[in-house]
C-alpha positions as CSV (number, residue, x, y, z in Angstrom):
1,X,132.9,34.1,218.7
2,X,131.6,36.1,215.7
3,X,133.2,34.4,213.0
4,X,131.7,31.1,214.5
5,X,127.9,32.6,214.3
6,X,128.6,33.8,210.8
7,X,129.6,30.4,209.7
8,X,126.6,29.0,211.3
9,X,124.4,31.4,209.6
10,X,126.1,30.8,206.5
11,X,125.6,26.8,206.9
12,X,122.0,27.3,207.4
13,X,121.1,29.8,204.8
14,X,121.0,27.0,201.3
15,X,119.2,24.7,203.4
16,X,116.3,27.4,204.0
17,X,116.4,28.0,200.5
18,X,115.7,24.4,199.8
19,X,112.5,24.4,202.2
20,X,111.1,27.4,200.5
21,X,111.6,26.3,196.6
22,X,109.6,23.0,197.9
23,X,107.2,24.8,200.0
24,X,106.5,26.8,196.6
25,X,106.5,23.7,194.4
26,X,104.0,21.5,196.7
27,X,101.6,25.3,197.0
28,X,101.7,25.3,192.9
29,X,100.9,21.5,192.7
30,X,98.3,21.3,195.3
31,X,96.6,25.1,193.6
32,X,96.9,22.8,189.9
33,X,95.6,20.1,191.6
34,X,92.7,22.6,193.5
35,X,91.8,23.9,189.8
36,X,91.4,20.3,188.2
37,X,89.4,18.9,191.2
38,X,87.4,22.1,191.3
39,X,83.9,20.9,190.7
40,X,81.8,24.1,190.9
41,X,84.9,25.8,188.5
42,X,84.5,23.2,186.0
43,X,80.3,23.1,186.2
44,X,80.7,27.1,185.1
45,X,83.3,26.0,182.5
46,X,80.5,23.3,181.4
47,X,77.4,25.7,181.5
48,X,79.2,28.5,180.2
49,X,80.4,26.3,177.0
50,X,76.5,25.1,176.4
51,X,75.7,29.1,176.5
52,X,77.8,30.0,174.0
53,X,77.1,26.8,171.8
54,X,73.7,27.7,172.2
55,X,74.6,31.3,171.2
56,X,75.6,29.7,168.0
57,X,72.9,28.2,166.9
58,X,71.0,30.6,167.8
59,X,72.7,33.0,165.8
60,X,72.7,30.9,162.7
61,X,69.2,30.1,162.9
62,X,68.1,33.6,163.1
63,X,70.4,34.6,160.4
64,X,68.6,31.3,158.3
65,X,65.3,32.8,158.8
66,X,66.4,36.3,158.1
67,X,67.8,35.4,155.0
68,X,64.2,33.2,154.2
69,X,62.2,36.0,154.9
70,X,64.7,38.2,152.3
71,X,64.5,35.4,149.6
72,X,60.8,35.5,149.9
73,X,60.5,39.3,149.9
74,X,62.8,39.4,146.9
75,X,61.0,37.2,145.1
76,X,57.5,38.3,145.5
77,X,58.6,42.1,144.6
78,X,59.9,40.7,141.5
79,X,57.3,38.3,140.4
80,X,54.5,41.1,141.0
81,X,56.7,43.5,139.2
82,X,56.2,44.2,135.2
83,X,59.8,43.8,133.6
84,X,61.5,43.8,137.1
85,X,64.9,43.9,137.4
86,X,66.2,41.1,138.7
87,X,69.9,42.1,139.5
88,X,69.1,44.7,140.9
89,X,66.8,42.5,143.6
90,X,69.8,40.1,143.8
91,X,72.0,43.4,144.4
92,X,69.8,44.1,147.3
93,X,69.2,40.8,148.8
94,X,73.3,40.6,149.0
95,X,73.3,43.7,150.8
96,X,70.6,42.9,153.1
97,X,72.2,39.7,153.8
98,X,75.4,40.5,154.5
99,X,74.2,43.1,156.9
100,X,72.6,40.8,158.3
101,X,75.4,38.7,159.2
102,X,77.2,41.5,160.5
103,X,75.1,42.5,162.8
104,X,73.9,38.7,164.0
105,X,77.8,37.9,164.3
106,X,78.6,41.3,166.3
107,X,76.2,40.3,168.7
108,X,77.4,36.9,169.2
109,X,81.0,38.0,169.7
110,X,79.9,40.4,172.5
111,X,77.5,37.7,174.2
112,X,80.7,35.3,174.1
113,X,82.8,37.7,175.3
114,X,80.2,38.4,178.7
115,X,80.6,34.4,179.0
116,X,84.1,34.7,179.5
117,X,83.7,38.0,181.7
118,X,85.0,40.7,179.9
119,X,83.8,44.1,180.8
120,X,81.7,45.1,177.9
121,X,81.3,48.3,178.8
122,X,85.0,49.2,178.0
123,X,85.4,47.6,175.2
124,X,82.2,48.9,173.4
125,X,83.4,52.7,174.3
126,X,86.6,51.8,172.8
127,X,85.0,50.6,169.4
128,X,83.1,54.0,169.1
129,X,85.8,55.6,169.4
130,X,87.5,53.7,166.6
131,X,84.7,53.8,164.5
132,X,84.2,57.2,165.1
133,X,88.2,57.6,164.3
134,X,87.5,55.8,161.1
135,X,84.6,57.8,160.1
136,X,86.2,60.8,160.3
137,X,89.3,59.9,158.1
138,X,86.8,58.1,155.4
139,X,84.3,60.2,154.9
140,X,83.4,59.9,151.3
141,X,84.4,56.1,151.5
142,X,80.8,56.3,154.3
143,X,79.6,58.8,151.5
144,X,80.1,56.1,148.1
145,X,78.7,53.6,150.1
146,X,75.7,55.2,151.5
147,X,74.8,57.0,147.9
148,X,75.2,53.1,146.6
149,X,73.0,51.2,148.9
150,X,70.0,53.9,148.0
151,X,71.1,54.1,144.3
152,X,70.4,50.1,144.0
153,X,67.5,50.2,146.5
154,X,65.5,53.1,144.8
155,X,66.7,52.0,141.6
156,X,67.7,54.6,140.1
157,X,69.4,53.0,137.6
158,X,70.7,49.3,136.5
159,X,72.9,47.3,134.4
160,X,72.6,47.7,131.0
161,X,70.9,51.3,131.2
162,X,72.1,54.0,129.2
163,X,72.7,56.9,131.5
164,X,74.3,60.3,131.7
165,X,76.2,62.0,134.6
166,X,78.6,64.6,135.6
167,X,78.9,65.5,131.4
168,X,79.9,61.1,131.0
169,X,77.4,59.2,129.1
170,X,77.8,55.2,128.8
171,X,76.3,51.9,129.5
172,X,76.1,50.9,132.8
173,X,78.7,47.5,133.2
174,X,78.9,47.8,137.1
175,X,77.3,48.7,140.2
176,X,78.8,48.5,143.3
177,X,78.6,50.3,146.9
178,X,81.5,52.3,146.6
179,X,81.7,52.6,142.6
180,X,79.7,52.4,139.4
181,X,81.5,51.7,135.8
182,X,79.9,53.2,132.7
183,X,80.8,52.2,129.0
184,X,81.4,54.7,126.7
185,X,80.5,54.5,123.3
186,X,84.0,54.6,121.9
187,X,84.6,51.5,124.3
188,X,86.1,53.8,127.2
189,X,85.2,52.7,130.7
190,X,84.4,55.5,133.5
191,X,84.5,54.6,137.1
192,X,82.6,56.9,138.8
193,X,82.6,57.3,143.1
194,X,79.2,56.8,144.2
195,X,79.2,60.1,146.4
196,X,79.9,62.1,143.5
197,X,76.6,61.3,141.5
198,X,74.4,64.0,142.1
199,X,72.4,64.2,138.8
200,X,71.6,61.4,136.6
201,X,69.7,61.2,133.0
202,X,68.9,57.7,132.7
203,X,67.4,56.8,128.8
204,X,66.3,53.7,129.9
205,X,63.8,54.0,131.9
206,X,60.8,54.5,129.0
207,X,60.3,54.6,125.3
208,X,62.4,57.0,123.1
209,X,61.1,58.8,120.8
210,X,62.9,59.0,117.0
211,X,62.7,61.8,114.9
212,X,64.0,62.3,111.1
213,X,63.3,65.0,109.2
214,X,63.6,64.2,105.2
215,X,64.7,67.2,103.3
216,X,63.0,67.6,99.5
217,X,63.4,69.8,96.5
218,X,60.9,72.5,96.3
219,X,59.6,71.0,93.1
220,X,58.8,67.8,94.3
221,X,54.8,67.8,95.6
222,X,54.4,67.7,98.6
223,X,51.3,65.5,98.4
224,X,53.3,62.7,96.2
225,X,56.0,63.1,98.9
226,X,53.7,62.5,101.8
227,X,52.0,59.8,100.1
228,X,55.8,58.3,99.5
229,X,57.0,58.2,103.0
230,X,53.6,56.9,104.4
231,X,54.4,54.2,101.7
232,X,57.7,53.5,103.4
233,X,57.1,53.5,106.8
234,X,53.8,50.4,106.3
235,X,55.4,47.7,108.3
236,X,58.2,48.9,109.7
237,X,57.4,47.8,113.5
238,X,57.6,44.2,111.5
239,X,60.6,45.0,109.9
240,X,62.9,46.4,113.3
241,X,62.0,45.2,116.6
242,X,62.7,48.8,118.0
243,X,59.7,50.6,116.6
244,X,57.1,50.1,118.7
245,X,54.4,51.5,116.2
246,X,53.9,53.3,112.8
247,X,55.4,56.5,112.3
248,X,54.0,60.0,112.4
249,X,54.6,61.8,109.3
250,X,54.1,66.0,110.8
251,X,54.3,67.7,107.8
252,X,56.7,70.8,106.8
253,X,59.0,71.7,109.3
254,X,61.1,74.1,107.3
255,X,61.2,75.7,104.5
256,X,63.6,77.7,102.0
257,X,63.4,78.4,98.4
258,X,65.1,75.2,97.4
259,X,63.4,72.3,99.2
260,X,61.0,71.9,101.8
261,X,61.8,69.3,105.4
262,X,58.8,67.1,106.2
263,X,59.4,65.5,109.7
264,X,59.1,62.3,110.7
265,X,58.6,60.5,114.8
266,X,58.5,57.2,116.1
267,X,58.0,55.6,119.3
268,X,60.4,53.3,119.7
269,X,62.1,51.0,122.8
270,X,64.4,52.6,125.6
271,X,67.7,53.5,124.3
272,X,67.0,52.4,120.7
273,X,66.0,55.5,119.0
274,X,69.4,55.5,117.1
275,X,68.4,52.5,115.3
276,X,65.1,53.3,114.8
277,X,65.9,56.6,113.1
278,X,68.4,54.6,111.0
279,X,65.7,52.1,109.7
280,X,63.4,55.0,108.7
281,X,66.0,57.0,107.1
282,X,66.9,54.1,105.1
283,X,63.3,52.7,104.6
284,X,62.6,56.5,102.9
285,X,65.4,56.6,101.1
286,X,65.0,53.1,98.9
287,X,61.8,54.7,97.8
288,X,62.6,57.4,96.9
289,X,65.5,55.8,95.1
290,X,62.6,53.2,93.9
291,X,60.3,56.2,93.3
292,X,63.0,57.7,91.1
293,X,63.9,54.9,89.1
294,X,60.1,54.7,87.9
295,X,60.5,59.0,86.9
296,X,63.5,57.8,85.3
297,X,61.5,54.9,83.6
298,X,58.4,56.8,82.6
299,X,60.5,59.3,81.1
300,X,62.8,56.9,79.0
301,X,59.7,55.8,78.1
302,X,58.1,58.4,76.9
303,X,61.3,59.6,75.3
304,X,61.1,56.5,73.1
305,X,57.5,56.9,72.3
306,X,58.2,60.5,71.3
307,X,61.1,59.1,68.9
308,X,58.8,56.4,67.8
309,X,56.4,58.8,66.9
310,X,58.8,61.3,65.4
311,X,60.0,58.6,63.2
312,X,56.6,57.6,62.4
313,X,55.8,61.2,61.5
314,X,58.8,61.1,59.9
315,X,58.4,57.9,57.7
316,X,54.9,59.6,56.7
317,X,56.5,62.6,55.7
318,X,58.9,60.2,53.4
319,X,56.1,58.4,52.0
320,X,54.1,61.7,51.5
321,X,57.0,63.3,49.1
322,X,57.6,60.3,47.7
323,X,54.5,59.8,46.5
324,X,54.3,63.2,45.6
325,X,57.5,62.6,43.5
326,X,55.6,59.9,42.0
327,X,52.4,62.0,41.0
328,X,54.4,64.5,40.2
329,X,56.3,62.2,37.6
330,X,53.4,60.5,36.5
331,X,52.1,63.9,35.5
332,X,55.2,64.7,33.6
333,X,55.1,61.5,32.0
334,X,51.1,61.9,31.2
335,X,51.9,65.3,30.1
336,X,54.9,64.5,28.0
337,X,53.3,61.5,26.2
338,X,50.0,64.1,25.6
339,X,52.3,66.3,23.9
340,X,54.1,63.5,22.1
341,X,50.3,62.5,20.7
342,X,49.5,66.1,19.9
343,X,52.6,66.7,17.9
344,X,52.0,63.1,16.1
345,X,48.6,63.9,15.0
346,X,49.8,67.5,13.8
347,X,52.8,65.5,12.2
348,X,50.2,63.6,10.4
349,X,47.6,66.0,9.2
350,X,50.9,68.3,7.8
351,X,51.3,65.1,5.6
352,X,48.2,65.3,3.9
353,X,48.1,67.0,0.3
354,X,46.0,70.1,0.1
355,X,42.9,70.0,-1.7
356,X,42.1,66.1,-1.7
């Protein structure tokens, strides 16, 4: 009797396996079918797609005027600023822009996201907590970029200025939020973190000033000398671009027993008083170079006047004795033909007889 019910049981057991695999089947089919018929699913799926399409271009058009009202900004600060630096606007505008952006494209993501249903709420905690993560482990990463930003937006400095820091001195090649590349004059290149400029010389920002100071011998007047290097420095603002206007000559700035320094300043451009100083030093020394080729003149002149003279003094003296030598043998010969008269006329009266 049992092993009749179990082989009953056992008959009937695939068969209700059958019935349920179908029963599972037709639920699945009719819940796909449910879902693709479902009107008020797919007028959500409809709505929700125009809301974030909208979101879109909503998003874009802010970010469009944002970055119009920047473009105008930047370019009225410019035009209304004497010698502005454009870059360094451009730099700024970048910046501004791209924050923009962010911050436009952040919001969209989370507004999307609410479409969709996600608990915002969660997620935002979660991305303070990274961010806050991140912070913490890049510090002076937040630090370069934060010292960047306010170097180019209180400009501080710019390309092409000549600036000193931490005991480096270069031209600047590079600004950038996290770095800033200097030149060196020898060609080396120094790239300097942003968060660890704390002091900065900048000799770009106004005119330089040149000074030269022109040593002289103690012999030399110092009125003639004065008078020489005011000579040289007439038109030198023509001659180099970088002198913005005619020299002071001071006076004496030193003195010993062998010479005397008179010194000498210019205003010249930023960052050009190198050049400057090397015009005036060279401008002073072709005259006096010019002024001692005319000593050395006058006095091969008056050398060869002297020797002219002595020779003419000389040639005198010549003609003096020789003319001398002359009287002096004329006399002889007067005297020698007197005598040869006087001895003839005694000659002839010894002749005479006496008493006749």
């Amino acid at each position: 009797m049992r092993l009749g019910l179990n082989m009953l049981l056992e008959s009937e057991t695939p068969q209700k396996t059958v019935d349920e695999a179908v029963d599972q089947a037709t639920q699945f089919k009719d819940k796909i079918w449910n879902w693709f018929t479902d009107v008020d699913m797919w007028t959500n799926v409809l709505f929700a797609g125009l809301r974030i399409l909208f979101i879109f271009i909503v998003t874009r058009i802010v970010i469009r005027v944002v970055y119009g009202v920047i473009d105008k900004s930047i370019a009225r600060r410019t035009d209304s600023r004497f010698l502005g630096n454009t870059r360094r606007f451009s730099t700024v505008g970048e910046l501004l822009k791209n924050t923009v952006t962010v911050i436009c494209n952040f919001i969209m993501i989370l507004l999307v996201l609410s479409e969709f249903n996600f608990e915002l709420g969660p997620l935002l905690a979660s991305a303070s907590v990274l961010g806050l993560a991140i912070g913490f482990g890049a510090q002076s990463l937040v630090k370069d970029v934060v010292t960047g930003f306010f170097i180019i937006l209180e400009d501080q400095f710019a390309v092409g200025d000549v600036i000193s820091t931490g005991g480096l001195k270069g031209t600047v090649e590079m600004i950038g939020l996290r770095t800033t590349k200097l030149l060196g004059s020898n060609g080396e290149m120094y790239i300097i973190p942003n968060g660890t400029i704390a002091n900065v010389t900048n000799y770009s920002m106004s005119n330089a000033l040149a000074v030269v100071d022109v040593p002289v011998k103690i012999e030399r007047s110092l009125e003639e000398t004065l008078i020489l290097i005011r000579q040289a420095m007439e038109g030198i603002e023509e001659r180099n671009e970088n002198v913005v206007a005619v020299p002071n000559i001071l006076g004496i700035q030193s003195m010993t027993t062998a010479e005397y320094v008179v010194r000498v300043t210019a205003n010249t451009l930023p960052n050009r008083r190198e050049a400057a100083e090397r015009q005036i030093q060279s401008d002073i020394k072709k005259a006096l170079e010019l002024q001692l080729l005319k000593e050395a003149e006058k006095a091969e002149a008056e050398a060869r006047a002297a020797a002219e003279e002595e020779r003419k003094a000389k040639s005198r003296e010549e003609q003096e004795l020789e003319l001398e030598k002359r009287n002096a043998e004329a006399r002889r010969e007067a005297r020698r033909g007197a005598l040869e008269q006087s001895a003839g006329e005694e000659q002839t009266e010894g002749r005479k007889p006496d008493g006749t």
